[in-house]
C-alpha positions, 0 to 999 in steps of 0.5 A: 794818858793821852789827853788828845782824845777824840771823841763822838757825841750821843747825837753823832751818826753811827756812821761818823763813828765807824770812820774815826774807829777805822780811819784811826784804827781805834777799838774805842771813843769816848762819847761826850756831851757838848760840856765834856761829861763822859756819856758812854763809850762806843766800841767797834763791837756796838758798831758791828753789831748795829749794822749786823741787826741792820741798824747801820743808821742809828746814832751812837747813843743808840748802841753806846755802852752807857756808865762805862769804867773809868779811872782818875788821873791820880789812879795807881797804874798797878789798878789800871793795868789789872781792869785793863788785862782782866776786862778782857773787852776793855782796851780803852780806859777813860780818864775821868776828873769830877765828871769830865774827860780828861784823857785815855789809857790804852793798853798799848799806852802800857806797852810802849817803852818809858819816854817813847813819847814827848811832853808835846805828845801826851798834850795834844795827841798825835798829829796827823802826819806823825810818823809812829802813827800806823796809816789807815787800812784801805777798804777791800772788797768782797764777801768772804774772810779771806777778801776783806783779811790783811794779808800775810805779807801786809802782817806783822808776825812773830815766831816763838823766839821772839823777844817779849819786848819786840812783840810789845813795841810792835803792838803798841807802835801800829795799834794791834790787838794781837800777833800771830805766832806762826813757824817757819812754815806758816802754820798757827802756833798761837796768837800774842796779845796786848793782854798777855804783855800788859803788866799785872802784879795784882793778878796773884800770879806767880813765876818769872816774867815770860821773855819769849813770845813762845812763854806768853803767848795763848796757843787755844786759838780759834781760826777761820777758812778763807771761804767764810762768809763775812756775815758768818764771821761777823756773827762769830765776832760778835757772839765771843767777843773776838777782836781778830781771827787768823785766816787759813788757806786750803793748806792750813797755813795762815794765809791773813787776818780778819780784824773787826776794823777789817770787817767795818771797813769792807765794801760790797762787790757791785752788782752784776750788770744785768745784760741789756734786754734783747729788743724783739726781732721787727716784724717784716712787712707784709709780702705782696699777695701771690697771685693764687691770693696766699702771702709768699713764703 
């Protein structure tokens, strides 16, 4: 477990949450009071959903998921990986001792390779200039999937024949929820996901452990065009609970993804500037009268 964690408090401003969830690409903060008992959990989903309802100034125990599932420090990591993989929402598993909280496991916890990180790390978090630490994305600016998405070129991708192990290594390095899988044309195979990687030996399944991306990977995928409102697509999010959507272009290849940090992060385009009000023309100073009496033309 990470025993580093950051946290928010009931009282903190939905905003201060939205910021340390962007800025540090986290799906999840453990909320605290001031003696360190855990509260709640706040999820980039109860944030999208507050400024969906309109309720962007809320404090995070307005919107927090309150008695959330935890787990103790000396809880078997078979039982942790099957509530992470099964509880397909949950990605964050607070640690919990006597009340207080003592750590975090995330699902990318799992995946990382054994010893990847230090003692020193798993004491005190990650520090700010770490190298294996995934820098925050910049905010963009629009109103449509296709304006606020990470591009392709910016994505991290994977192809059927890539190996399990690289798939997990690149989730668990730039804390992503998911890959897509594409084919040498860009067009949508699948997407591979934290959950189809995490370990589950309690889960009853049988057969050989995948070691292709193209053996775990879930193909029913849904995605969206490059046109779609954002407040349309922050809705669909909401409702089924998805975290990512590949984003198509007019060709139906894959042109980006949209993530829900991608929809927190977007920013409005400014309002048109209205064109300066025409002043009305000055009126012309009387003409001298003629001499039949009528003003001159």
């Amino acid at each position: 477990m990470t025993q580093g964690v950051v946290t928010v408090s009931p009282q903190s401003p939905l905003e201060e949450a939205r910021a340390l969830l962007t800025g540090n690409r986290f799906s999840a903060l453990p909320v605290v009071d001031r003696g360190y008992r855990l509260v709640g959990i706040v999820s980039t989903l109860d944030v999208l959903r507050a400024e969906v309802e309109g309720r962007a100034g809320a404090r995070v125990g307005d919107v927090m998921t309150r008695d959330p599932m935890t787990m103790g420090p000396d809880s078997p990591v078979a039982v942790l990986s099957h509530r992470l993989r099964r509880y397909g929402e949950r990605r964050v598993m607070p640690i919990v001792e006597r009340g207080i909280l003592v750590g975090v496991v995330t699902r990318g916890d799992l995946l990382r390779p054994p010893g990847r990180r230090s003692v020193f790390d798993r004491l005190v978090g990650a520090e700010p200039d770490d190298p294996d630490v995934p820098p925050p994305d910049e905010a963009r600016v629009g109103t449509t999937a296709g304006e606020v998405m990470t591009p392709l070129a910016d994505l991290v991708v994977a192809e059927p024949g890539t190996p399990v192990s690289a798939a997990a290594a690149w989730l668990s390095a730039n804390r992503l929820t998911a890959l897509p899988v594409l084919d040498r044309d860009d067009h949508l195979l699948g997407l591979v996901s934290e959950a189809d990687l995490v370990s589950d030996r309690l889960s009853g399944r049988r057969g050989p452990t995948p070691t292709r991306v193209g053996d775990a990977m879930t193909t029913e995928v849904t995605a969206v065009r490059h046109d779609v409102p954002l407040l349309k697509v922050a809705r669909r999010m909401i409702k089924d609970r998805w975290r990512v959507l590949p984003v198509l272009g007019d060709d139906d290849r894959v042109v980006g993804m949209v993530s829900r940090g991608d929809l927190l992060r977007a920013e409005s385009p400014p309002p048109p500037q209205e064109a300066p009000a025409e002043s009305p023309p000055e009126e012309a100073p009387p003409a001298d009268p003629s001499p039949d009496g009528r003003l001159d033309a």
